[in-house]
N, C-alpha and C positions, 0 to 999 in steps of 0.2 A: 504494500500500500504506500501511496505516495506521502512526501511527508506534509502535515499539517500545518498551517500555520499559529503563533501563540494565540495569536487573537482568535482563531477561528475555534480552537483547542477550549480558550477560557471558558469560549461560549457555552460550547456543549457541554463544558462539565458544570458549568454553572446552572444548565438549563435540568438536566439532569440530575442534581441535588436538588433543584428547585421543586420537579418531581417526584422525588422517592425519598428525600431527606430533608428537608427544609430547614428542620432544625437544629444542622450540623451544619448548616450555611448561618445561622443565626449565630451559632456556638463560635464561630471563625476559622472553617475549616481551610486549611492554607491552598488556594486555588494557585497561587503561580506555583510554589512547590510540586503542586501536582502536576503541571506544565510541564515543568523542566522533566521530573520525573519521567513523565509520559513520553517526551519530546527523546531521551536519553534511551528507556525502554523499549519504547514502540505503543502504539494503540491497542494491540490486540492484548496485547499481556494486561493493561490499564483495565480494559473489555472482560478477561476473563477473571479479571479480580471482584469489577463488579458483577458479573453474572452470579460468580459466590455469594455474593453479601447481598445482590439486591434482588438477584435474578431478571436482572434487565442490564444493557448495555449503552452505550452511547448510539444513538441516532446519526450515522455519519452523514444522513441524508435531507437530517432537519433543516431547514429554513431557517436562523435563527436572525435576530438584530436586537431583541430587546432582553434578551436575559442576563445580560451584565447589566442593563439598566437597573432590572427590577434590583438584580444581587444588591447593588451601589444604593439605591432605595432601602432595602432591607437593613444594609449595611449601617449609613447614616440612622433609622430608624432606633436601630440597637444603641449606635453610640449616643444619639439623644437622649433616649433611656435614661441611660448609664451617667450622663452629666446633669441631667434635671435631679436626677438622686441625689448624685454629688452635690448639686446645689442646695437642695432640700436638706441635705444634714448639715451642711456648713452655715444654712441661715438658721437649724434649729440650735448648734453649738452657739452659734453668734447670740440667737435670744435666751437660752440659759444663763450666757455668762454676764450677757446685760442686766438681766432681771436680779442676779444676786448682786451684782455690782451698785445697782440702783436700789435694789431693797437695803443696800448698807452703807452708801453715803447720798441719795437723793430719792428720796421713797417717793416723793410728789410726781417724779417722772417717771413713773410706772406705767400707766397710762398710756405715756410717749413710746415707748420701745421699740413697735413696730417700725414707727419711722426712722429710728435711730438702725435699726438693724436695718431697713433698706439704705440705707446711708452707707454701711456697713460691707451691704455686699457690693453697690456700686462703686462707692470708691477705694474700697479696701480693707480691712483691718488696721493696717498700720496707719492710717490717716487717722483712723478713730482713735486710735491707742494716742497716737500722738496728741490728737484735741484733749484726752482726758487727762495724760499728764501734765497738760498745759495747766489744765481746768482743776482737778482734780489732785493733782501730785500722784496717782497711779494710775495704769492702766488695766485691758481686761489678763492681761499676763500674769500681773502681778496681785490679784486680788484674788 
């Protein structure tokens, strides 16, 4: 068989996890690794390994153009995920440490928090840290 090209290679195997695994493309299953692999191997051997595990082979035949779309879709989707999390604990750390900071030298702004935490995750921690040492003589480090 002749040989493939990367691009046309990614596709199908992208198109085919999309298929039969979906959630081993979500997990970050190494698509160029398996390129190379494939590309070093040959197809058929790539072919007979999935025939084991999936009982279906690559489509050498498929039409494909959007399956790297979708992957890179999927892909961004996961990592969005993964950083609104990130973001979500880092403003709930941020309002813990405000709330005892302000229950123990400004109880009045209690109230305030939330604002002070969007403050917080826009412009930094350290800007904050820095106003409260200014303000305050500590910061949320040090309290």
């Amino acid at each position: 068989m002749a040989q493939v090209s990367d691009a046309k290679l990614t596709e199908l195997i992208v198109d085919f996890y999309t298929e039969n695994d979906p959630e081993r493309l979500r997990k970050g299953v190494d698509i160029n690794g398996m390129v190379k692999w494939t590309q070093a191997n040959g197809i058929a051997k790539l072919n007979r390994m999935l025939m084991e595990q999936y009982g279906e082979a690559l489509d050498m035949n498929k039409n494909l153009g959007s399956a790297v779309q979708q992957f890179n879709r999927m892909s961004m989707a996961f990592i969005d995920k993964n950083v609104l999390q990130n973001e979500e604990a880092k403003r709930d750390e941020i309002y813990v440490k405000l709330y005892a900071f302000y229950e123990r030298y400004e109880p009045n702004k209690l109230a305030g928090i939330q604002k002070i935490v969007d403050f917080a995750m826009f412009k930094g921690v350290d800007v904050l840290n820095q106003k409260l040492m200014i303000k305050d003589g500590e910061d949320l480090g040090t309290d």
